[in-house]
C-alpha positions in Angstrom: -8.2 -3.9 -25.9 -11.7 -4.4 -25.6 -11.7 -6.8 -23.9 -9.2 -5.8 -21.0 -11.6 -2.4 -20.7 -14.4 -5.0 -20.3 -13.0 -6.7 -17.3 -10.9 -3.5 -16.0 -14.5 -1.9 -15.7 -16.0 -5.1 -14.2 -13.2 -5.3 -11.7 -14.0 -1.5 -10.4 -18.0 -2.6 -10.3 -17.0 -5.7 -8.2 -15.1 -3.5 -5.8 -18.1 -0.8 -5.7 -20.6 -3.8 -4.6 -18.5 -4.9 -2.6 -17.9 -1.5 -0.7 -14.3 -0.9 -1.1 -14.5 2.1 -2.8 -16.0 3.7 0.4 -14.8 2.0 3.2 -10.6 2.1 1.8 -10.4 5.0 1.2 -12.2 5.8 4.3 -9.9 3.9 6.9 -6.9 5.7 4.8 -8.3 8.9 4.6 -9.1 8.5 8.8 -5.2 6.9 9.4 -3.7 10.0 8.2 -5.9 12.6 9.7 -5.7 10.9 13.2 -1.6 11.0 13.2 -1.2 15.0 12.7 -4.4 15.3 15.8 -3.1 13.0 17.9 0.9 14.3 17.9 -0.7 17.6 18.4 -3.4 17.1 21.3 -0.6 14.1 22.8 -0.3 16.0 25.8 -4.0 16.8 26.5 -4.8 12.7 26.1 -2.0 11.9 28.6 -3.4 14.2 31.1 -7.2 13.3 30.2 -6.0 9.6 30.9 -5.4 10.2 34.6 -2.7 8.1 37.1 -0.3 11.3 37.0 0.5 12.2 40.6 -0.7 16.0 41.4 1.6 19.4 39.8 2.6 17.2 36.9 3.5 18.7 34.1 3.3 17.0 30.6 4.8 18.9 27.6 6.6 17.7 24.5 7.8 19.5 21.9 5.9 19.8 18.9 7.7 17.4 15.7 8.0 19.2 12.5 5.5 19.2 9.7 7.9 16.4 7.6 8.2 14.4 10.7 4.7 14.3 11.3 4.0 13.1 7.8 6.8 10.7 7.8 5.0 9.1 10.9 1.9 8.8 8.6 3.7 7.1 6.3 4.9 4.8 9.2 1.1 4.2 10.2 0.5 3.5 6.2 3.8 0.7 6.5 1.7 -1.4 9.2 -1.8 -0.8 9.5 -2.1 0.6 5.4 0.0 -2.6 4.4 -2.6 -4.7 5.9 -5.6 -2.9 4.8 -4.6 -3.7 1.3 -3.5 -7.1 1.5 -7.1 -7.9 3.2 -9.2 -6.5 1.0 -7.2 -7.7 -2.1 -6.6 -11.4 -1.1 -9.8 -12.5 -2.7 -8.9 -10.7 -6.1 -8.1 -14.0 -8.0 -8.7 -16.6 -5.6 -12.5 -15.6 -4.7 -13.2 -16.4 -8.4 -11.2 -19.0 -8.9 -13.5 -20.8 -5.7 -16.6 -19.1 -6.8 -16.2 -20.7 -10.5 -16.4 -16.9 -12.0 -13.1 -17.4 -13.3 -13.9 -19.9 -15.8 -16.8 -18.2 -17.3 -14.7 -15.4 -18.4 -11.5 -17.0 -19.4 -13.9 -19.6 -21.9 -14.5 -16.2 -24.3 -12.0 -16.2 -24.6 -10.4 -14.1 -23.0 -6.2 -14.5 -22.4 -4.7 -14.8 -19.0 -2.7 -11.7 -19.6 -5.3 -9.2 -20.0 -7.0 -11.0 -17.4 -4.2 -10.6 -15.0 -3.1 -7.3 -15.7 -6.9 -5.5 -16.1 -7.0 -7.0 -12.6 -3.5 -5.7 -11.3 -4.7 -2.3 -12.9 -8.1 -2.1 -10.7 -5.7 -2.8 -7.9 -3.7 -0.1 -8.8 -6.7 2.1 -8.8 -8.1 1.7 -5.7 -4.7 1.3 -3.9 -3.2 5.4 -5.3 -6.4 6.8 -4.8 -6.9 5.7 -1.5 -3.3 6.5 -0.5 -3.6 9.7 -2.7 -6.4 11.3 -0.7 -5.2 9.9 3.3 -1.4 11.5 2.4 -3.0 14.6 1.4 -5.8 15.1 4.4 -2.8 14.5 6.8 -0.9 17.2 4.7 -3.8 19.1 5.3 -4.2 18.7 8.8 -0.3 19.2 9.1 -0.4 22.2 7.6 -3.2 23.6 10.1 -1.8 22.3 13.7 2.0 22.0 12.8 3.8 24.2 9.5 3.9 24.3 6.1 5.0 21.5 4.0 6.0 21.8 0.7 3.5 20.2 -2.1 6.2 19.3 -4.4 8.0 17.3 -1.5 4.7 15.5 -0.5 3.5 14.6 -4.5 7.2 13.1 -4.8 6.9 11.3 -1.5 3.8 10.0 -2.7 4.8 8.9 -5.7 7.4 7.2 -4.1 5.6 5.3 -1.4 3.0 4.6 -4.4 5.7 2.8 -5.8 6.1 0.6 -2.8 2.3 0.2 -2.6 2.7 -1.5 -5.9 5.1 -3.8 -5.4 2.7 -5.2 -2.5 -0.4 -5.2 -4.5 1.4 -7.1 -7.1 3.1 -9.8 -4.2 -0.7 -9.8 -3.4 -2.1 -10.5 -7.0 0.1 -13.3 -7.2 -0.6 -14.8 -3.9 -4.0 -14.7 -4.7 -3.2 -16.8 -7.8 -1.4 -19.5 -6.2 -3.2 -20.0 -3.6 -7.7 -20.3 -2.9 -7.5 -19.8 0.7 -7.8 -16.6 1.4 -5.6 -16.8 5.1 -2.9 -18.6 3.2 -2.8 -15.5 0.4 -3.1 -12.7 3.3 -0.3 -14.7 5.1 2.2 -15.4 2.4 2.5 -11.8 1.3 2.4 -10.0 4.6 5.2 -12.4 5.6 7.0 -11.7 2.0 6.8 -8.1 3.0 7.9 -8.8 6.3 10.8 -10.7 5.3 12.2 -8.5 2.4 12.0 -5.2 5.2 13.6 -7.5 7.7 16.5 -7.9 5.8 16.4 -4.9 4.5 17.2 -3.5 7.8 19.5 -6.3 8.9 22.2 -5.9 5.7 21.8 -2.3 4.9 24.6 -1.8 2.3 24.2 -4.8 1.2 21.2 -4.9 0.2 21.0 -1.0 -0.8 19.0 -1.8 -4.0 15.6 -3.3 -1.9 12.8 -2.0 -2.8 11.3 -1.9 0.6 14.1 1.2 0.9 11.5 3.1 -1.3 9.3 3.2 1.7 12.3 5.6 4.1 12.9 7.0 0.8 9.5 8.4 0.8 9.9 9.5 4.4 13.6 11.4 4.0 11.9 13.0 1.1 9.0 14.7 3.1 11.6 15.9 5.9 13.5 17.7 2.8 16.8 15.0 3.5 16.8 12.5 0.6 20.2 10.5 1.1 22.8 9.8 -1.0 21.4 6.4 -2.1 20.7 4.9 -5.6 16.8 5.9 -5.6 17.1 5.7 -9.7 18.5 2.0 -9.0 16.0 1.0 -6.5 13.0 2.2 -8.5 14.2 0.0 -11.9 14.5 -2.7 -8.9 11.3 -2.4 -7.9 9.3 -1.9 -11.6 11.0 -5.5 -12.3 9.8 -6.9 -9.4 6.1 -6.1 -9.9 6.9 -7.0 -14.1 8.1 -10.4 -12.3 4.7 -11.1 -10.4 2.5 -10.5 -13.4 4.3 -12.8 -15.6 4.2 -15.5 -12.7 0.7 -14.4 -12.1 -0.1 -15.7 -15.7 2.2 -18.6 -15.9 0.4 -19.6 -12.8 -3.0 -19.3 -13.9 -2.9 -20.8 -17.0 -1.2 -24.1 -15.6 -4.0 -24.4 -12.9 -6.7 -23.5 -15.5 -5.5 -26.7 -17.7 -4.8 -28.6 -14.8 -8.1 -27.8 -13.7 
């Protein structure tokens, strides 16, 4: 146990030197305040933008406060999606290139605590971040638009958390397959990709997808979770990321005694 503390706590070092304890957060943090401001001023920044002929009037009605959070969480599905993935690529890879990797697994250290005190400095990072952007575009909901309830936005969160989990685990184990870093960023946006494609595509038939937990999330905040088997999904998705750590390892130890 030791041991994983030692490299949990040098993982969360690694990403303070490295700045992603400020600027994540950050560019979260910023994604969900801007979607409440912008819904609300949307009508002021059309007519600031000019090209409207004269006496026009712009109005539209203002969403509620679930549907302005469930867009936040649609801002988090693209532009939060790819946050992570880019500044998690380099998580095994970049030491696996750099040569770090075999100076800690020669302690010796096993490829499971390795792997997993990695995955949990992933996990870190990835639900505070999220944590503190959901709830400043609560907050800013809650000033320009209505009240939300804070039980539905901690169980929406925990939800999409969920989700978020399943990608920085794709991620982890892109990272360990692969060194280049475009080739690790690339495989699991297009995983991600894929699995919501088809998601979409074959509905029923694929009802059990994790990617569902991401509308989940978003039918929870409006106060209309559907009928669907969230219990099911969630077991669904905890095997999945249980699926990527043991690959993780298996992977790592055949390129570290290939290597």
């Amino acid at each position: 146990m030791r041991q994983w503390l030692v490299i949990y706590r040098k993982e969360m070092s690694e990403m303070g030197r490295n700045y992603k304890w400020l600027w994540v957060p950050l560019i979260f943090i910023l994604l969900g305040i801007m979607q409440p401001v912008m819904l609300y001023y949307m009508s002021d920044i059309l007519k600031s933008a000019g090209n409207l002929p004269a006496g026009t009037v712009v109005e539209f009605p203002l969403p509620s406060g679930g549907e302005v959070l469930m867009q936040t969480l649609g801002q988090y599905g693209m532009m939060g999606v790819l946050i992570l993935v880019l500044s998690m690529m380099t998580v095994v890879s970049g030491e696996r290139n750099s040569g770090v990797i075999e100076l800690i697994l020669v302690k010796p250290v096993s490829y499971t605590k390795f792997i997993t005190a990695k995955w949990a400095g992933m996990l870190t990072i990835t639900t505070v971040s999220l944590s503190l952007g959901y709830l400043a575009s609560w907050y800013y909901t809650m000033l320009l638009f209505e009240t939300v309830q804070i039980t539905d936005v901690l169980v929406s969160l925990c939800i999409y958390l969920l989700w978020f989990f399943l990608i920085v685990s794709v991620t982890l184990l892109t990272s360990t397959m692969f060194r280049s870093f475009g080739a690790t960023a690339f495989v699991t946006i297009g995983c991600i990709a894929v699995l919501t494609l088809l998601t979409n595509l074959w509905t029923k038939a694929l009802a059990w997808s994790p990617s569902r937990l991401s509308a989940l999330a978003g039918q929870w905040v409006m106060g209309k979770p559907d009928d669907e088997p969230i219990a099911f999904i969630i077991i669904v998705a905890i095997l999945c990321m249980v699926g990527c750590l043991l690959l993780s390892v298996t992977v790592l130890r055949n390129k570290q005694s290939l290597s």
